[in-house]
C-alpha positions in Angstrom: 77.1 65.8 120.0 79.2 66.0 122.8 83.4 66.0 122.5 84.4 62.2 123.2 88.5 63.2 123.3 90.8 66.0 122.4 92.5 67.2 119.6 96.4 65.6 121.1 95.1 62.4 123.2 93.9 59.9 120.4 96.5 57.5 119.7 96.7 53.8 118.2 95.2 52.8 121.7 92.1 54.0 119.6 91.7 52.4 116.5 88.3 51.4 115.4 86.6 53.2 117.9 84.1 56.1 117.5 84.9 59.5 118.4 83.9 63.1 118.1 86.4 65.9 118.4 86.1 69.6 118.4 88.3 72.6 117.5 90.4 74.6 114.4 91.0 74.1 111.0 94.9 74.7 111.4 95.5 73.2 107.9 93.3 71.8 105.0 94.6 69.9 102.2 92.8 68.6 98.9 93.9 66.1 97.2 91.5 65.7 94.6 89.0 62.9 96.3 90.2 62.8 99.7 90.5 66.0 101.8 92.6 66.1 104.8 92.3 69.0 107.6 94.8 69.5 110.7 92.2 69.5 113.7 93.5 72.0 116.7 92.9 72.7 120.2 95.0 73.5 123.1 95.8 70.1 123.6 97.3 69.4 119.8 96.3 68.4 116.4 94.7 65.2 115.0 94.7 64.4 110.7 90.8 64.0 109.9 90.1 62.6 106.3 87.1 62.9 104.6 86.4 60.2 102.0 83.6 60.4 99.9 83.4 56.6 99.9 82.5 56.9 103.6 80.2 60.0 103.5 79.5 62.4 100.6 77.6 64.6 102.2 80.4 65.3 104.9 83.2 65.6 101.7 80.8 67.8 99.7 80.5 70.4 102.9 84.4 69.6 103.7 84.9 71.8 100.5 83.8 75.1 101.5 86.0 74.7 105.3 89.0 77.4 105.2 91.7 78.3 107.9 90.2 78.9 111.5 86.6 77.5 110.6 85.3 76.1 114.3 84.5 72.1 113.1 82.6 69.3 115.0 83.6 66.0 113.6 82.4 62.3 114.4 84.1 59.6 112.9 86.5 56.4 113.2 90.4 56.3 114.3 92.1 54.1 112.4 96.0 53.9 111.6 97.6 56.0 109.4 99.0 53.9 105.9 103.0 52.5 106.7 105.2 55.2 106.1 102.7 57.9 106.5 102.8 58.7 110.0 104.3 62.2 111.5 106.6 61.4 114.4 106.5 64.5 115.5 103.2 64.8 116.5 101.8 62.4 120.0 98.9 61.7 117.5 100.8 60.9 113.8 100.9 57.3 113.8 97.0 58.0 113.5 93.8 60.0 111.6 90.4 60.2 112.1 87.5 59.5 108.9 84.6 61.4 109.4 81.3 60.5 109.2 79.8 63.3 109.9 80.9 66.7 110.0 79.1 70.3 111.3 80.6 73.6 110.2 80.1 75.6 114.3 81.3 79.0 113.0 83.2 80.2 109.8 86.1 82.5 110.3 87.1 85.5 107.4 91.0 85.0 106.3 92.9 85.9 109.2 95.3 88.9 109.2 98.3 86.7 109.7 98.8 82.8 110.4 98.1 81.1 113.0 101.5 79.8 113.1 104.8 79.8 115.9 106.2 80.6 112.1 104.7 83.2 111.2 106.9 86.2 111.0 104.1 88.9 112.7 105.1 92.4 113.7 104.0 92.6 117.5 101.5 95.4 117.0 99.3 93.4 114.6 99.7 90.3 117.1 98.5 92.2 119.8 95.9 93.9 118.1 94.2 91.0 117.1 95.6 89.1 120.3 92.5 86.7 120.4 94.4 84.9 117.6 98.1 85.8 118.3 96.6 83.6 121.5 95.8 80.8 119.6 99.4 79.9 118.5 101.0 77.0 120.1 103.9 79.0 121.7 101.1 81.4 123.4 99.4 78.6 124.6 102.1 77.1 126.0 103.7 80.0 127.5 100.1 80.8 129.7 100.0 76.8 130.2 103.7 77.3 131.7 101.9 80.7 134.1 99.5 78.7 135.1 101.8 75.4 136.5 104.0 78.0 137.8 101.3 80.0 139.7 100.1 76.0 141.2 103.5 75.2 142.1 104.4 78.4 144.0 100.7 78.1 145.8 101.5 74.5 146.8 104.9 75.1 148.1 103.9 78.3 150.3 100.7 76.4 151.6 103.1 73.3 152.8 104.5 76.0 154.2 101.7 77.1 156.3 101.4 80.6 154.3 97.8 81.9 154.3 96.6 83.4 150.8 95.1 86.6 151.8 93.7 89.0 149.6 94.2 93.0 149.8 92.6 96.0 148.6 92.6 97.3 145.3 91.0 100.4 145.8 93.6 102.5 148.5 94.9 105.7 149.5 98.0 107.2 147.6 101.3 106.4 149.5 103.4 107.4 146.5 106.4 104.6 146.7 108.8 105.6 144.2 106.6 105.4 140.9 103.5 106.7 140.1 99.9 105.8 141.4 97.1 105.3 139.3 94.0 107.1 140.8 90.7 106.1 140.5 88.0 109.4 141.6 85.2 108.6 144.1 81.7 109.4 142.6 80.6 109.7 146.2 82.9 111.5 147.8 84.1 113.9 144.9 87.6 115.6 145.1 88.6 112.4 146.6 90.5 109.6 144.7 91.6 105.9 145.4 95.0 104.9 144.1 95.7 101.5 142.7 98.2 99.5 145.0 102.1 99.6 143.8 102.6 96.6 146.0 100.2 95.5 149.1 103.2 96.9 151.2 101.6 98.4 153.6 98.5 95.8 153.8 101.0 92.8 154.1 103.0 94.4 157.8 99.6 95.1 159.0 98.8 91.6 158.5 101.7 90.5 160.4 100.9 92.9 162.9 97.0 91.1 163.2 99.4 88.0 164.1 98.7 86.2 160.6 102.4 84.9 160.8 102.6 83.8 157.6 100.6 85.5 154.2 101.2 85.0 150.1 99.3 86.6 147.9 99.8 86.2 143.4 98.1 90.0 143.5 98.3 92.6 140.7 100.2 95.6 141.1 100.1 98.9 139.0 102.6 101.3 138.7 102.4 104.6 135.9 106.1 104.2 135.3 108.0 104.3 131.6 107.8 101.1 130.6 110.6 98.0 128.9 110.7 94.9 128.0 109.9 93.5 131.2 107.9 96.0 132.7 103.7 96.4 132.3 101.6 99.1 134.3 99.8 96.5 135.9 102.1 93.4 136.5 101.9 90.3 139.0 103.7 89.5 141.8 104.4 87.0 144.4 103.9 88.6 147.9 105.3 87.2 150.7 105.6 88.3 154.6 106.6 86.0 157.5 106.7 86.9 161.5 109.4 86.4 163.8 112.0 85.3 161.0 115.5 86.6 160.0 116.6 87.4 157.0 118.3 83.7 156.3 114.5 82.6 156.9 113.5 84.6 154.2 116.0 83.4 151.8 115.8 79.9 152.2 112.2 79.9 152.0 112.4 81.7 148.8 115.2 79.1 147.7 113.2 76.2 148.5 110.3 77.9 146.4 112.3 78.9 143.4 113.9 75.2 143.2 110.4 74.0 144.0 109.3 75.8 140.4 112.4 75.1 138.6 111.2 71.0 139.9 107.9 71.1 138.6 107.7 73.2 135.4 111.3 73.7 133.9 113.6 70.8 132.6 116.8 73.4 133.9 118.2 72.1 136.7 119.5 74.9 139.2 121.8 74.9 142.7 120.1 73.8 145.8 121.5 76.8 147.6 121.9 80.4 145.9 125.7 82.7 146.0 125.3 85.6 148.3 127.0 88.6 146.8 126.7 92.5 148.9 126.0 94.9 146.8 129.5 96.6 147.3 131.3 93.3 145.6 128.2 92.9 142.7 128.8 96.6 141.6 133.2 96.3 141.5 133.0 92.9 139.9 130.0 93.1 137.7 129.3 96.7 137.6 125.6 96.1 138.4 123.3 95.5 141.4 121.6 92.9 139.1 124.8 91.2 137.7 124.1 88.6 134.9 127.0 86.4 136.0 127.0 83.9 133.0 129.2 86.3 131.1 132.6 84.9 132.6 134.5 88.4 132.9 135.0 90.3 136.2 135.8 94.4 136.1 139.0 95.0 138.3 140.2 98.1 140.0 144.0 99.5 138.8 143.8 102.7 140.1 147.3 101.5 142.7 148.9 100.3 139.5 148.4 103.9 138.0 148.8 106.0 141.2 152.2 107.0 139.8 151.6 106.8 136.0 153.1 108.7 133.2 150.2 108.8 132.0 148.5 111.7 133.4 145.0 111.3 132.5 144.8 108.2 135.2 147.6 109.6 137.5 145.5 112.9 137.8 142.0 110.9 138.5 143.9 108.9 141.2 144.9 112.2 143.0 141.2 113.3 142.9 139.9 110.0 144.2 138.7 108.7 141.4 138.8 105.3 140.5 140.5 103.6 137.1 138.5 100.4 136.8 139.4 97.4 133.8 137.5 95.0 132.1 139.4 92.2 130.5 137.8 90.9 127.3 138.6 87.4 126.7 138.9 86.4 123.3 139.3 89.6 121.5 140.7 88.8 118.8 137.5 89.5 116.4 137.8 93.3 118.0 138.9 95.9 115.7 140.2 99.5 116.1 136.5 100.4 114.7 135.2 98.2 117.2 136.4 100.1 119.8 135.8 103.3 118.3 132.4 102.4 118.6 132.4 101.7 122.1 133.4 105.3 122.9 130.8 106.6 121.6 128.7 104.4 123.3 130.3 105.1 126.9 129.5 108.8 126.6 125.9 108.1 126.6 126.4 106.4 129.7 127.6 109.2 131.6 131.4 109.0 131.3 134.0 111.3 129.9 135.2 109.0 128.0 137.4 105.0 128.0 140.9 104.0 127.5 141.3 100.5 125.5 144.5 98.3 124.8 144.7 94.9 123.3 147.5 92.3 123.7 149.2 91.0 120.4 151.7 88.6 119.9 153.5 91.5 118.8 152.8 93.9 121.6 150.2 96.6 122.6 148.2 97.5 120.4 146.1 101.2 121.2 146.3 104.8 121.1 147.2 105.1 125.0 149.6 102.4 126.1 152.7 104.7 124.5 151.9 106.7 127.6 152.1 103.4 129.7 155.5 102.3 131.9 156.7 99.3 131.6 155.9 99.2 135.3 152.1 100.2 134.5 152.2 97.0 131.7 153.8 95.1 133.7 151.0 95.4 136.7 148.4 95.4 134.5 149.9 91.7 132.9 150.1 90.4 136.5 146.9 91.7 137.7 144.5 90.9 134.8 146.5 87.5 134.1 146.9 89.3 130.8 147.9 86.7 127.4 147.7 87.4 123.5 144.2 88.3 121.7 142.8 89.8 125.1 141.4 93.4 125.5 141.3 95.6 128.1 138.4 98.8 128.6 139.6 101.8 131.3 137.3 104.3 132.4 138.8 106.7 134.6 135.5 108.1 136.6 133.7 108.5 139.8 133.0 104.9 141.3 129.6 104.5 140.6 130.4 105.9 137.1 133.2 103.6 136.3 131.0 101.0 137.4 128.2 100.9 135.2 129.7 102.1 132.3 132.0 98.8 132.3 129.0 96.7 134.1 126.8 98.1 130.4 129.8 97.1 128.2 130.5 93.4 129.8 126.9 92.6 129.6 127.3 93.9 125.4 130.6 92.6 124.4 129.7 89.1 125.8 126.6 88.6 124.2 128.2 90.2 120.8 131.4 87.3 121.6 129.0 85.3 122.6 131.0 83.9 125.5 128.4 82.1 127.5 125.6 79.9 126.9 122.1 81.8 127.2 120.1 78.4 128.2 122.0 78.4 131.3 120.6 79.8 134.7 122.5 81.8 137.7 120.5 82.6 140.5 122.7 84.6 143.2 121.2 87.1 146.1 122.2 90.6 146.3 122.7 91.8 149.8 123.6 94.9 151.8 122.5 97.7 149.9 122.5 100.9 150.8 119.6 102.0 153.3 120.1 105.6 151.5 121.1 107.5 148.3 121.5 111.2 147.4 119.1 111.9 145.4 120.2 115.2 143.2 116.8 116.0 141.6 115.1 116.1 145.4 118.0 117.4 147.0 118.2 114.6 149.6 118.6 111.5 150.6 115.9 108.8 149.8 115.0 105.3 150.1 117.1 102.9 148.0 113.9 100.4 148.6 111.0 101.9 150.2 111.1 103.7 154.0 109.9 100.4 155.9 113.2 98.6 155.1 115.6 98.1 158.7 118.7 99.4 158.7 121.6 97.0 160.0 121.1 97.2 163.9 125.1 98.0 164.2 125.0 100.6 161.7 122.0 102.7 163.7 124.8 105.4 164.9 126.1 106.0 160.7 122.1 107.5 160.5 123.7 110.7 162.6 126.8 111.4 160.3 126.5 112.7 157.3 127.8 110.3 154.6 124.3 107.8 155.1 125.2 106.0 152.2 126.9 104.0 154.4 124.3 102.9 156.6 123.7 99.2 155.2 119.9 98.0 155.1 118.6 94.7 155.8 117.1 94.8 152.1 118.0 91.9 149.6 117.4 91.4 146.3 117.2 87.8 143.9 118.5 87.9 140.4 118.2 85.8 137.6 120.7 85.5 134.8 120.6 89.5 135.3 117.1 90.3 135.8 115.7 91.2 139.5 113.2 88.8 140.0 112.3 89.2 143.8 113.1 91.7 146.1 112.2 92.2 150.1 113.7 93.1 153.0 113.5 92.8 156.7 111.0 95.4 158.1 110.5 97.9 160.6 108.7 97.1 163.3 109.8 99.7 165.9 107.3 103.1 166.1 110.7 104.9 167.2 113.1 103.6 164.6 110.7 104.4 162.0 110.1 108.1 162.8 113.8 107.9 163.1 114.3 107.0 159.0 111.5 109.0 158.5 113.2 112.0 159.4 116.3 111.0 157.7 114.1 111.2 154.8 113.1 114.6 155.4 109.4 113.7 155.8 108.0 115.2 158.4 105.7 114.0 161.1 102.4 115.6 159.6 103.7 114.4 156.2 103.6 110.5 157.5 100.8 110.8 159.9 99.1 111.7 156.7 100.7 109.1 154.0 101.6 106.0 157.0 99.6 106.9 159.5 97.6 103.6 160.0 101.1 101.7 159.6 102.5 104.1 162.5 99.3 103.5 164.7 100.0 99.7 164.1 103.6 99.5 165.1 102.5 101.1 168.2 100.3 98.2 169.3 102.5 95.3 169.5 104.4 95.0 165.8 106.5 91.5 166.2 109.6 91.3 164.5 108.8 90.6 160.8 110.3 90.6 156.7 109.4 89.4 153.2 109.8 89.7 149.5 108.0 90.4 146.2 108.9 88.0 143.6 108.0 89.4 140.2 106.0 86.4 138.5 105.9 87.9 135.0 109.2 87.9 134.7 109.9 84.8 136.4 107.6 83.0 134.1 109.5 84.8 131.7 112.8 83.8 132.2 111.1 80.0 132.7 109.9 80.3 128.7 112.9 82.0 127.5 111.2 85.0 126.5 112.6 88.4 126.0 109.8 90.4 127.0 107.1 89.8 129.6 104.0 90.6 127.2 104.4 87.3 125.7 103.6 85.7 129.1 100.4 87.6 129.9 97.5 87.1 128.0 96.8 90.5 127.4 99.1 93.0 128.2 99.6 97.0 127.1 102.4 98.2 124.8 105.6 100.2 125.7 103.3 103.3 126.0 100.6 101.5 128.1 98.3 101.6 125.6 95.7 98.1 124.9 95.5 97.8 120.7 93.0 95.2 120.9 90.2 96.8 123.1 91.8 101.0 122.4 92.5 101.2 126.1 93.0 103.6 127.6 89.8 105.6 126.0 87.6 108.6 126.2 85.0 108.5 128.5 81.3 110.0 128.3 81.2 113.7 129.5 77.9 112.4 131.5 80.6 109.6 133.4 82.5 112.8 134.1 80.3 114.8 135.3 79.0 112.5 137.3 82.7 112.0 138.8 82.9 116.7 139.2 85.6 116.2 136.6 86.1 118.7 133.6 88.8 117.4 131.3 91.2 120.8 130.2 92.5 121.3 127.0 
């Protein structure tokens, strides 16, 4: 027989006609002389009823069908009896009598239900993730990949972008993380490295005069991994000749609201807020601020310059910084609560944090008895300061102060729930540092990669010796306070590269030897050129309000990069090795 209609398309359009329909028992139900089974496939379900006035021999074999048996049905639509019908299904006002029925495979009972409401611990899911796949959410969620990856492939083809694939198999150019290598049986000692990003590949493509290149390419990375981060991942690659950076960013605008058009019912802004990087870290205390929580961190260190309170006084003389976070309602906040929270803080690398809340009796913490009523009194002007409101001090370094109160907005306003989680801020992140000190290394290094531009204007700050102040052409897209794309504007100069390549401290043999087909490149007429990578898994991720990126890829490792279902990564046969002039060491 051959499938006439799905398992969700058959509706009262239908009655009286004929059909035959494949898929899943989802759900079987006997009640005494009829027996009714949920039917499943991607598409949905359908109610088949088998009636042993209609066919005995398809009711007798109806008996032995369990959960997950593969079915092949014929039989008749016809309307489901008044009062009877499952509004929440496209099919309920329908069911199907069979006439004939064939049993295609039989299934053992599954380890867990094939249900969105099954509670399943994630380890047995993706162990047996050929089933945790056939769940409706699952379905949906690579259903939801799938329209993204079409939309984003339209949009950059109307906008003459070339798909071009690059090379799996590559030298090492280590980038920041890890490479994978892969050893060459035929030329042994020698390894390829899995490609971190087709970085390199993508300028020489603009350098071949392609103008315009995409690519949805795999990526791998050995790096510790989170909630949103897999050793091999997906990305959106993008490069583009003779544009500027606003190119870039409207491009990548017109995209994301493209996506957001065609697969999400959020709506979004037709243009994205531009924040630097200086601005996202004193407001929002990260360089991937999640901006729906309403609160902005402040800096009070003039209001303390000339405290009585010696602790801040003392870190204003040393050119610290005192930086606030008002916590609006705070009412629910006890002195346990922020107990807690200095604990907390000291894990994030500072000394410690100051608290006070507002009554409508006064000031209520163990450190405003050292305030003035001047020090109140700025504080009440500054912060815009009213009854039941908090405010968190840590008296630190900048970048310290920063993050610690950047951690505890993000944490206090999800715990006081002060913003609505289905909503969506898309801002860019611009500015950032071309270079940061590096303590482990000794020296600076790249805050992106080596191939970003620095501001043309600040080329003369990369022979002083603060260069954390040379500003790169580098930009970043966040998402509700996730990173989900991030490029820059390249290098395209032979000169100005060698130039950041010495800043670096790698020397001239070092990049002949890691770059030096990129340097021979640039040498032979390099046009002006930038891009981005767009991480997809997490974009789709975000799309399907997920909280982790392995429930949008069909098969994806664990936090220790390890696949359950197939017992990746594996032992290999010492003939494979040997074969490869590798001896594993104990």
């Amino acid at each position: 027989m051959k499938r006439t209609h799905t398992c969700g398309e058959l509706n009262k359009k239908q009655v009286g006609k004929k059909v035959i329909l494949m898929g899943w028992c989802d759900v079987r139900r006997d009640h005494g002389g009829l027996i009714f089974i949920d039917l499943r496939d991607r598409w949905g379900k359908t109610q088949i009823v088998f009636d042993p006035s209609v066919a005995q021999a398809a009711q007798g074999l109806a008996k032995e069908i369990r959960s997950e048996f593969v079915l092949e049905v014929e039989g008749k639509v016809r309307k489901r009896p008044q009062g009877m019908e499952n509004k929440k299904l496209p099919t309920g006002e329908i069911e199907v009598v069979v006439q004939c029925l064939k049993i295609l495979n039989r299934c053992p009972t599954p380890p867990f239900e094939i249900s969105d409401q099954a509670d399943v611990a994630e380890e047995v899911r993706l162990k047996y993730r050929f089933l945790d796949l056939r769940r409706p959410s699952m379905q949906n969620y690579l259903i939801l990949r799938h329209k993204t990856a079409q939309a984003v492939r339209n949009y950059l083809s109307k906008q003459n972008f070339l798909e071009v694939e690059t090379p799996v198999l590559t030298r090492s150019t280590p980038e920041g993380a890890r490479d994978y290598l892969v050893p060459s049986r035929v030329q042994p000692g020698k390894f390829f490295a899995l490609p971190q990003s087709p970085q390199l590949f993508k300028q020489l493509l603009m350098v071949s005069g392609f103008d315009k290149y995409f690519q949805i390419v795999k990526c791998f990375r050995d790096e510790d991994l989170r909630a949103d981060r897999q050793p091999e991942f997906t990305q959106v690659d993008i490069e583009a000749s003779f544009v500027s950076r606003d190119d870039i960013l409207e491009m990548v605008e017109g995209l994301i609201q493209t996506v957001f058009k065609e697969v999400s019912v959020k709506n979004i802004k037709k243009s994205f807020d531009r924040l630097n990087y200086k601005d996202a870290m004193n407001w929002y205390g990260s360089d991937k601020p999640d901006r729906r929580v309403p609160w902005k961190i402040e800096d009070v260190s003039e209001i303390f310059k000339n405290s009585p309170f010696k602790i801040f006084s003392q870190a204003a003389e040393q050119g610290k910084v005192i930086k606030a976070l008002k916590v609006t309602p705070a009412q629910d906040l006890a002195r346990k609560d922020f107990e807690s929270l200095e604990s907390e803080v000291k894990g994030l690398g500072a000394k410690g944090l100051g608290w006070a809340k507002l009554t409508s009796e006064g000031w209520q913490s163990p450190i405003a008895k050292n305030f003035s009523d001047q020090d109140k009194e700025g504080l009440l002007k500054k912060l815009k300061l009213k009854a039941n409101d908090a405010v968190l001090f840590v008296a630190d370094e900048w970048a310290v102060a920063c993050q610690v109160l950047g951690a505890l907005r993000l944490s206090l306003g999800k715990k006081l729930k002060v913003f609505d989680e289905k909503t969506t801020d898309l801002c860019w992140v611009l500015d950032f540092p071309l270079f940061e000190w590096s303590a482990a290394d000794n020296r600076y290094v790249s805050v992106h990669h080596p191939f970003t531009s620095p501001h043309l204007e600040d080329l003369s700050l990369m022979n002083g010796s603060d260069l954390s102040k040379v500003r790169s052409l580098g930009y970043d897209l966040v998402m509700n306070g996730y990173e989900i794309g991030g490029g820059s504007i390249r290098i395209h100069d032979r000169d100005l590269q060698q130039k950041v390549f010495e800043t670096l401290k790698i020397s001239a043999e070092e990049a002949t030897r890691r770059f030096g087909f990129l340097l021979s490149a640039l040498e032979y007429g390099a046009p002006p050129h930038g891009g981005i990578a767009l991480g997809f898994d997490r974009l789709v991720m975000l799309l399907a309000n997920c909280s982790s990126i392995r429930d949008v890829i069909a098969f994806p490792k664990t936090t220790s990069a390890t696949c359950l279902m197939t017992e990746a990564p594996s032992e290999v046969d010492e003939a494979q090795l040997k074969e490869l002039h590798i001896q594993i060491k104990s």
